[in-house]
C-alpha positions in Angstrom: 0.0 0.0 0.0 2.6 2.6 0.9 3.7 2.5 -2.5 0.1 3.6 -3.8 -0.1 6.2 -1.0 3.5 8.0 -2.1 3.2 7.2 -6.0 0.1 9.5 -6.1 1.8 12.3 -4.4 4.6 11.8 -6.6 7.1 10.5 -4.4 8.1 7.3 -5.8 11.6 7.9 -3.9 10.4 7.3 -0.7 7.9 4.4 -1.9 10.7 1.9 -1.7 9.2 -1.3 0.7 11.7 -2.3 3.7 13.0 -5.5 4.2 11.0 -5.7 7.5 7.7 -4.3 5.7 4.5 -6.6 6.2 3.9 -8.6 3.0 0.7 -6.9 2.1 2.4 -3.3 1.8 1.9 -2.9 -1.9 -1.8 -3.3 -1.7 -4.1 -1.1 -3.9 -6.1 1.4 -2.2 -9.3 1.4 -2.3 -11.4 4.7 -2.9 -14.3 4.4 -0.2 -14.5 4.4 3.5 -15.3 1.9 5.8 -19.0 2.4 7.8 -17.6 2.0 11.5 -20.0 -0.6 13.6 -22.3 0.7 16.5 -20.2 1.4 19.5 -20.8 -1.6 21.9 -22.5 -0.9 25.4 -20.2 -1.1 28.4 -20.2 -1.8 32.1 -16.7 -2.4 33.1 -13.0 -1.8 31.5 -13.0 -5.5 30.9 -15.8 -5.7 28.5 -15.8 -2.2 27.1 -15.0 -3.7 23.5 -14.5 -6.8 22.2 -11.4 -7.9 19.9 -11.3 -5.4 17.2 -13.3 -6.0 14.0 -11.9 -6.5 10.6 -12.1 -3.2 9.0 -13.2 -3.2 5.4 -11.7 -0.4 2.9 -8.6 1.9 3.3 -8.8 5.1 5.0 -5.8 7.6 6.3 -6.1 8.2 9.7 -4.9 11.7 11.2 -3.8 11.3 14.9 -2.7 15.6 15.8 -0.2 15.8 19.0 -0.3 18.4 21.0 0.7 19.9 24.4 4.0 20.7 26.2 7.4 19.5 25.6 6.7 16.0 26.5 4.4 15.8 23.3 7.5 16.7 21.7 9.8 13.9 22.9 12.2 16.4 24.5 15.0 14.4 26.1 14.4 11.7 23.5 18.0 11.8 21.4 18.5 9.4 19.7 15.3 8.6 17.9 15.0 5.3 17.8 12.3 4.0 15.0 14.3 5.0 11.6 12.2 2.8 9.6 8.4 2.7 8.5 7.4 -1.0 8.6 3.7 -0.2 8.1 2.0 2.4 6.1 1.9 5.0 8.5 3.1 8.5 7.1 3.9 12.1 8.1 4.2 15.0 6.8 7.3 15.9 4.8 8.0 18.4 7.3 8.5 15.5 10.3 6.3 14.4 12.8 7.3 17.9 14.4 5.3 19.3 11.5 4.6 23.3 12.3 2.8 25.0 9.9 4.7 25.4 6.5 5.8 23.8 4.0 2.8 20.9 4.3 3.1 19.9 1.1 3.2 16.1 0.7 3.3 13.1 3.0 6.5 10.6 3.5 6.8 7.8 5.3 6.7 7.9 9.1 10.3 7.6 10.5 12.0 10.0 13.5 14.6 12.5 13.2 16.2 13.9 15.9 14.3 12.6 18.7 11.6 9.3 19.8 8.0 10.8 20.3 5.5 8.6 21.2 3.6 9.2 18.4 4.9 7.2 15.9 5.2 4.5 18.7 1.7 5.1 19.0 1.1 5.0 15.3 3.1 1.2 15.2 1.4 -0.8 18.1 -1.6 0.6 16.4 -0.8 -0.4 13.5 0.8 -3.8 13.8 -2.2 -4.8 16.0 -4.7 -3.8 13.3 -2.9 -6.3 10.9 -3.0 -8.9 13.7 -6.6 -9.1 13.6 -7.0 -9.3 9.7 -7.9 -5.5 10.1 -6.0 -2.3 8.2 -5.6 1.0 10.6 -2.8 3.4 8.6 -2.3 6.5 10.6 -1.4 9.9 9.7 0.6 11.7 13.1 1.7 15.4 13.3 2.6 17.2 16.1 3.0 20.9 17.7 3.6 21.1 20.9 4.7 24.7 23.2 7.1 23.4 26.4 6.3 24.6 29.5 2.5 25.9 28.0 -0.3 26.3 30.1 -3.7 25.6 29.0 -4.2 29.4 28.6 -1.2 29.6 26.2 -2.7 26.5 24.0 -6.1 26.7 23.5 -8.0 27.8 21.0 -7.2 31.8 19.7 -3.2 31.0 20.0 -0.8 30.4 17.6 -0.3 26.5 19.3 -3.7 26.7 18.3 -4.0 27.6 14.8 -0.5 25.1 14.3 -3.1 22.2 15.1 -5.6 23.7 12.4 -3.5 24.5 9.7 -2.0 20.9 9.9 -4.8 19.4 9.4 -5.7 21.6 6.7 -3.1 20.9 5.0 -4.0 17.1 5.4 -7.3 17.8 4.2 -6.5 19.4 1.0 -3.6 16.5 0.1 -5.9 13.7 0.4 -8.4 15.7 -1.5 -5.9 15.9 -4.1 -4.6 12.4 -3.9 -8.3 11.1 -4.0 -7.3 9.3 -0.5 -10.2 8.9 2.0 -9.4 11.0 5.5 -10.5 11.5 8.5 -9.1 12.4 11.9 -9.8 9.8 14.9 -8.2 11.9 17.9 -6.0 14.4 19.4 -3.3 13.3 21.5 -1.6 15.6 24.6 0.6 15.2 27.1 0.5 18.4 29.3 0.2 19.6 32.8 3.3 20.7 34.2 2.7 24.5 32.9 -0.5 24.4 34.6 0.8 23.2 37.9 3.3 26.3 37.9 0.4 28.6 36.3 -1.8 27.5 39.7 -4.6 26.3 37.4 -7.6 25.3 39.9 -10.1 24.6 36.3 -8.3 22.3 34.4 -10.7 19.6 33.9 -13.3 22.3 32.7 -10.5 23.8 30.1 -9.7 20.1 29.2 -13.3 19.4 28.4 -13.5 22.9 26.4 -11.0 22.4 24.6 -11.9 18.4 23.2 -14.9 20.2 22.3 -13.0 23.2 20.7 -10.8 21.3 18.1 -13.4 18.5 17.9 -15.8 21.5 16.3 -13.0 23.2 14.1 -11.4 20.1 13.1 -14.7 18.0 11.8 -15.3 21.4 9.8 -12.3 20.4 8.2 -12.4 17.0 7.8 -16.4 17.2 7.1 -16.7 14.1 9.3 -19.5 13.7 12.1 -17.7 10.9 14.0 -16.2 12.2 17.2 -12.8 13.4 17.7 -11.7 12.2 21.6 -8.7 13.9 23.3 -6.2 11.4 24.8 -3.9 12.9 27.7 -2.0 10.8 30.6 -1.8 12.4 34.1 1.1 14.7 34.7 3.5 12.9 37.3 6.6 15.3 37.8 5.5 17.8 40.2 7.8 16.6 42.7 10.5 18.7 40.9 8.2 21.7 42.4 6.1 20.3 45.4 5.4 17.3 47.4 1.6 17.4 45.5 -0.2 18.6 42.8 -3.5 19.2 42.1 -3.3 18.4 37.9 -3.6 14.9 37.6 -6.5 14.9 39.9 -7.6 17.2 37.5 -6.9 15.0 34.5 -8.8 11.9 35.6 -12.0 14.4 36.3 -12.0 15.7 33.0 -12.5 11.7 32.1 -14.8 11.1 34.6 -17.0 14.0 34.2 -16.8 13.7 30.3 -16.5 10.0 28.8 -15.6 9.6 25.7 -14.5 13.1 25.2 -11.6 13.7 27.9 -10.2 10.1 27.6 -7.2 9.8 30.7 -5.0 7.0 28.7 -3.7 6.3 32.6 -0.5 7.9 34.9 3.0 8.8 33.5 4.8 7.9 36.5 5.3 4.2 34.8 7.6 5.5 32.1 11.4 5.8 32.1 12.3 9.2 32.8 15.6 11.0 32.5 18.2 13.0 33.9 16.4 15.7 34.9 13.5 14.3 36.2 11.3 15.6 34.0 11.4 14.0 30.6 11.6 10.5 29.1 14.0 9.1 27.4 13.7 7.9 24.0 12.6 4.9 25.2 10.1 6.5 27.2 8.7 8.0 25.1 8.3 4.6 23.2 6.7 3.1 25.9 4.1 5.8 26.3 3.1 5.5 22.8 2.8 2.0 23.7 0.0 3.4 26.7 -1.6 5.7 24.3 -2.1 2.8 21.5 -3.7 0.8 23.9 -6.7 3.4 24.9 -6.9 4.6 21.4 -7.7 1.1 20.0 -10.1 0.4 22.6 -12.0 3.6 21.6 -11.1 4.2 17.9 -10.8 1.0 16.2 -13.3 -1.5 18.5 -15.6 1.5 18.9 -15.7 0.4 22.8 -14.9 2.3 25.8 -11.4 3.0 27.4 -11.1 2.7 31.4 -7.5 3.1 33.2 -7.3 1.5 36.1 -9.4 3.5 38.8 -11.4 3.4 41.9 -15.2 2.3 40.9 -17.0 1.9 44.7 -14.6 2.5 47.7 -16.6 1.3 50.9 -15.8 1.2 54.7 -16.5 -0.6 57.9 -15.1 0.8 60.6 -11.1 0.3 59.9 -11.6 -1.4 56.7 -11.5 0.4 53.4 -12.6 -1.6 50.5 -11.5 0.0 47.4 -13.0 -1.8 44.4 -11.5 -0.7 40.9 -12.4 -0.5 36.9 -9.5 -3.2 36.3 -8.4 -3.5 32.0 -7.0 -7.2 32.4 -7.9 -8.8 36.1 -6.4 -9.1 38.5 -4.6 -6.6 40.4 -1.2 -6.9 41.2 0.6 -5.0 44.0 4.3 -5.0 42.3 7.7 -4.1 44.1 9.5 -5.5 41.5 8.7 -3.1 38.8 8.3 -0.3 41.2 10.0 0.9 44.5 8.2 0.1 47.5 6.0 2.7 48.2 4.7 3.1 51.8 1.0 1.4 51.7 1.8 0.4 48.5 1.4 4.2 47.6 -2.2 4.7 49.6 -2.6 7.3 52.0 -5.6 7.9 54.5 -6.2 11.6 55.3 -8.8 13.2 57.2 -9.4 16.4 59.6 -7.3 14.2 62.0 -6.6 12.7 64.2 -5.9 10.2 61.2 -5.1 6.6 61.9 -2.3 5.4 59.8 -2.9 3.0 57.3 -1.9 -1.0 58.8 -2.1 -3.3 56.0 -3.1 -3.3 52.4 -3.9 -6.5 50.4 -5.4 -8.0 47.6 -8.7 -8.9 48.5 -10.6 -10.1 45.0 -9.5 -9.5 41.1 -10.8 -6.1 41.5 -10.5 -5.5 45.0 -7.4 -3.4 47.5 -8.4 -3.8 51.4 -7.0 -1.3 53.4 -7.2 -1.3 56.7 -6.3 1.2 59.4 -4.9 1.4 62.7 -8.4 2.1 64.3 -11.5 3.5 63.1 -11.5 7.0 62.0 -13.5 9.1 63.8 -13.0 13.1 61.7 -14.8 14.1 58.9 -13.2 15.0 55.3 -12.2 11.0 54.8 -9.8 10.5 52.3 -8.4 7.3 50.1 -5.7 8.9 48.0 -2.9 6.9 45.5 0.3 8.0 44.4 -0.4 11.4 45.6 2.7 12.6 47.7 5.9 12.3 46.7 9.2 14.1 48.1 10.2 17.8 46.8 13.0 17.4 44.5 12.7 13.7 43.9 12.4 13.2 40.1 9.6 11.3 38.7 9.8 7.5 37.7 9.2 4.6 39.4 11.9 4.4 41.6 12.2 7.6 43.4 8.8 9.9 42.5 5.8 10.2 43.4 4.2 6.5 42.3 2.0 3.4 43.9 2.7 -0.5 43.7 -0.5 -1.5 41.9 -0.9 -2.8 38.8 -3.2 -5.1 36.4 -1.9 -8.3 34.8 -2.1 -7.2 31.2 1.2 -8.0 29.3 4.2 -5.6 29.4 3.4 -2.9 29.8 0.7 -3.4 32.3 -1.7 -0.8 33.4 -0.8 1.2 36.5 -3.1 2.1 39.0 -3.8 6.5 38.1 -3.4 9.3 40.6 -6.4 9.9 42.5 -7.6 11.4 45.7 -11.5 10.1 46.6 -13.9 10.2 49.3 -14.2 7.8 52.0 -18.1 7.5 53.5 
């Protein structure tokens, strides 16, 4: 296929096939798009979709990146995917597209640093095939380090970068009689907004989904949705011992499902020298992450859940935390992760708190916590992975992070960030 793709746009250069291409890469295209089945009911992360379905016809996928420098890949040198083994394109520009010169496509390879986008773009991908299926993506970033919300959403110039990209998309395919659409957005943000003392994130997450979602079917001319992907911002402890933003973050899902879509924590992936941002293979491994939620939503047409509290419960000590859980059962891990104390739960209340005494594994889907004695103050709190120590960097080992897991392959899904209500 790629060489259809790249022969219409005239660049029979860059249509060679790799050695490691799948066999089917010189398939014809065909002109019209596939009707997308009826989203499937859910109840739980477990059955939110079922496997995904074989997908008929051959559509180009546009997947926009945006946010602060970890949308980027800052920190990422080297890149590590120099080859395309799919279909999957960019522009000629890069995957760091900006604005200009979006002339043509070529085929999707790094330059100077991993993002996780076109690791997103390749588990998609190559899990597609896997099924019988075809899924060829499109990615192009912009991304503003450091940005706050206000500096990002819609009337600035990080903005209009997101239009104008896919405007340009728009009118190639147009050209190229290739059928387009665009599935999602994709950020990774949050540390400008810590430092910007931003108390409304989830509302600004939720206006802007709806924001681009607007502008960007009014380019594409499509009525299916366009979901906005973000992880929860885990390197606060270069600032504070806490941070408001991912709490933030997983509201936004909550509050708006299928529209705000939390993909799950970022304290999981391997971060570098400064604390701050991944490495290249970081990065890789959050594309990994991002792939996983956007197949569960875009290609089965099913519902993403990260692993999250459902019901949390108590009787007198005893905390029963029950949780949304992707691939049963939980796993409390200090293999993968540094011991955390409680396995990264805190108890809080107006005090005097009782500290926590055990935690355990008490069903697939089920933490037990119990205290020292029964609290008696008001203001209850079950909070995970929430304090960390000031200066620490983020990761696994030394920031802010929990012990719990799910049993789906490597990588498995980490418990996210939250801070709930204990009756």
């Amino acid at each position: 296929m790629r060489a259809a793709w790249l022969l219409a746009a005239g660049l029979v250069a860059c249509a060679r096939t790799p050695l490691d291409a799948p066999a089917d890469a010189g398939a014809p295209i065909p002109t019209s798009t596939a009707t997308a089945p009826a989203p499937s009911p859910t109840t739980t992360a477990r059955d939110a979709a079922p496997d995904a379905p074989v997908l008929s016809g051959r559509t180009l996928h546009h997947v926009l990146g945006t946010g602060q420098s970890l949308a980027s890949g800052v920190g990422g040198a080297p890149p590590l995917s120099l080859a395309q083994p799919y279909d999957n394109l960019m522009f000629g520009t890069g995957v760091l597209a900006g604005a200009t010169g979006l002339t043509h496509f070529v085929p999707l390879v790094e330059r100077d640093v991993e993002t996780m986008s076109t690791s997103l773009a390749t588990t998609v991908t190559r899990a597609a095939r896997a099924t019988g299926g075809e899924h060829d993506l499109l990615v192009s970033v912009h991304a503003l380090g450091g940005a706050p919300y206000r500096l990002m959403k819609k009337g600035t110039a990080p903005y209009a970068v997101t239009i104008a990209q896919a405007t340009a998309a728009r009118a190639i395919t147009r050209d190229l009689g290739i059928p387009y659409d665009i599935t999602a957005v994709t950020s990774a943000d949050g540390g400008g907004d810590h430092v910007d003392l931003n108390t409304h994130l989830a509302d600004d997450l939720a206006e802007w989904q709806h924001d681009l979602e607007a502008d960007l079917r009014a380019i594409s001319g499509q009525t299916a949705p366009i979901p906005l992907f973000v992880t929860q911002y885990a390197s606060w402890t270069e600032y504070a011992p806490t941070s408001p933003i991912p709490i933030a973050q997983l509201r936004a899902h909550v509050e708006h499902p299928g529209q705000v879509i939390a993909v799950g924590p970022r304290y999981p992936f391997t971060y570098g020298p400064d604390g701050v941002h991944l490495t290249n293979e970081g990065y890789r491994g959050m594309g990994e992450y991002y792939a996983r939620a956007y197949r569960r939503v875009v290609v089965e047409h099913g519902t993403w859940e990260p692993l999250r509290p459902k019901t949390i419960t108590r009787s007198g000590a005893v905390i029963t935390a029950r949780f949304l859980v992707p691939t049963p059962p939980l796993v409390l891990d200090t293999t993968l992760a540094a011991a955390t104390s409680a396995m990264g739960f805190e108890y809080a209340d107006d005090g005097p708190t009782p500290a926590i005494a055990s935690v355990v594994i008490g069903a697939p889907d089920t933490v037990i916590i119990t205290l020292a004695a029964e609290p008696t103050a008001v203001n209850r709190r079950l909070r995970y992975a929430y304090t960390g120590v000031q200066g620490a960097h983020a990761g696994l080992q030394t920031g802010a992070h929990g012990n719990l897991h799910d049993s789906e392959a490597a990588p498995p899904n980490w418990c996210v960030i939250f801070d709930e209500a204990v009756p």
